[in-house]
C-alpha positions in Angstrom: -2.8 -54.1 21.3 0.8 -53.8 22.2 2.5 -51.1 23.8 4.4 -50.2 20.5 1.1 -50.0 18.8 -0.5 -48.2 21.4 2.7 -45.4 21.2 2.8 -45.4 17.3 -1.1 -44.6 17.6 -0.2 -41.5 19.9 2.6 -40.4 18.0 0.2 -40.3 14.5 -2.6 -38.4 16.4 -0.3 -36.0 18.0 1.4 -35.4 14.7 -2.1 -34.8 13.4 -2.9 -32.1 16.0 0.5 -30.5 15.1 -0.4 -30.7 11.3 -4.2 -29.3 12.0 -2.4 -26.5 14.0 0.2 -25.7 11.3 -2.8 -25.8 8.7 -5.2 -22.9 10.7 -2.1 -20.8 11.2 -1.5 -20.6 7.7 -5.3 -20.0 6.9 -5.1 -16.6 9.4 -2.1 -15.6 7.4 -3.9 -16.0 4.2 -6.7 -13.9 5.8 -4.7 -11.4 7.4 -2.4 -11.0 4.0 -5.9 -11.0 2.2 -7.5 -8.3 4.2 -4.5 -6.2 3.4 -4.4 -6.4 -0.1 -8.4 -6.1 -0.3 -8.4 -3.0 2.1 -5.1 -1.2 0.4 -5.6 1.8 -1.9 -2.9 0.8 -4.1 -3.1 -1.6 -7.0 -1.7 -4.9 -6.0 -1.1 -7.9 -8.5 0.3 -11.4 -7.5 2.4 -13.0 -10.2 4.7 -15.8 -10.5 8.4 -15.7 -11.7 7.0 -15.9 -15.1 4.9 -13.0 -15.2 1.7 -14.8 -15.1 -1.1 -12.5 -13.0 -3.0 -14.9 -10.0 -4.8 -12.9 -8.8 -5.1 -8.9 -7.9 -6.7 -6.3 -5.4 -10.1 -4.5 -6.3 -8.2 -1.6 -6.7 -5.7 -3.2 -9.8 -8.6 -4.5 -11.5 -10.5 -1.4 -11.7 -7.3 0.2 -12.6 -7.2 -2.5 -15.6 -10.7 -3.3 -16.5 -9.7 -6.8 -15.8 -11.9 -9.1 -13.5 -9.7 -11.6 -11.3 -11.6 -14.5 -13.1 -9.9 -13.1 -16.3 -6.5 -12.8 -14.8 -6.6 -16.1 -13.3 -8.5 -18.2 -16.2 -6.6 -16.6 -19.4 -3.0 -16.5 -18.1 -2.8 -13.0 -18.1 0.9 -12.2 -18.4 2.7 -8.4 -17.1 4.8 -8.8 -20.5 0.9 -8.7 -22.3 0.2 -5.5 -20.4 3.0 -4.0 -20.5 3.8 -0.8 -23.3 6.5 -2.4 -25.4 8.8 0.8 -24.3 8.7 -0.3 -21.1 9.6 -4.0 -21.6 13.5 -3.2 -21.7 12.7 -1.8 -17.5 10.7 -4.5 -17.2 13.5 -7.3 -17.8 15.9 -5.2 -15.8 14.1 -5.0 -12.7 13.5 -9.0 -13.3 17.0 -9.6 -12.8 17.4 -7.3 -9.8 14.6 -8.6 -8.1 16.5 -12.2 -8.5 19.6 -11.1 -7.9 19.5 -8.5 -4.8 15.5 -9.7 -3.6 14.9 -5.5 -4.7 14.7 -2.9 -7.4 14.4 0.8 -7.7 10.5 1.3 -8.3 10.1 3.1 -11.6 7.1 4.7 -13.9 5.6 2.5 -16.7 2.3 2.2 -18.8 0.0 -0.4 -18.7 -2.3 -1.5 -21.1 -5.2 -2.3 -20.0 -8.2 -4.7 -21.1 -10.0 -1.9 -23.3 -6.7 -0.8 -24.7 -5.9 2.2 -23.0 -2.9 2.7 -21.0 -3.0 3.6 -17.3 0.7 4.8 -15.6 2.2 3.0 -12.9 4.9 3.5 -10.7 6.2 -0.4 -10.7 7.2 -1.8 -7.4 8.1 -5.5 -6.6 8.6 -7.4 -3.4 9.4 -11.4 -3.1 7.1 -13.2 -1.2 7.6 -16.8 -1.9 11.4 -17.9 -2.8 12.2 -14.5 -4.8 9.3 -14.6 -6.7 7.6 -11.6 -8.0 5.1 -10.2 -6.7 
């Protein structure tokens, strides 16, 4: 084996150990961020740009009556819980969120899996490139 072999061979497994490294740091912040959201008293929902709900605290889903399988498997949208008077806030704080990363938290309704309505005060903060939260 030549010495260039033998250095390329060094270089891939130290790249490796870097990768394996990067890879278990971001698995304790997804169990750190997890713990949080599972041990927090207030109703937490992750959703993309779109409004599609991926998942939620125990807390949200009692709040709903939704279980996270439902939110993740059937697409569940905020615009699809939301009271239709509140739709017009809803769009607003959208494009605050994208344009200054923040929005005045405000009350709302949502409906929730049985059809009753549940208020909310509505906060949002970006966690991945300005998405919502």
């Amino acid at each position: 084996m030549t010495a260039h072999a033998k250095w390329k061979i060094q270089e891939l497994e130290e790249k490796e150990q870097n990768l394996q490294r990067l890879v278990q740091s971001v698995r304790e912040h997804e169990m750190k961020f997890r713990r949080f959201v599972d041990s927090s008293t207030v109703a937490i929902a992750v959703a993309s740009r779109e409004g599609r709900i991926s998942d939620a605290n125990e807390v949200f889903l009692r709040l709903t009556g939704y279980s996270r399988d439902e939110l993740r498997d059937k697409g569940v949208r905020w615009s699809e819980m939301t009271a239709s008077e509140y739709r017009k806030a809803d769009s607003q704080a959208a494009t605050e969120i994208i344009e200054r990363g923040c929005f005045i938290p405000y009350e709302k309704e949502l409906i929730c899996r049985d059809g009753t309505r549940v208020a909310i005060k509505q906060c949002e903060s970006p966690i991945n490139d300005r998405s919502r939260f």
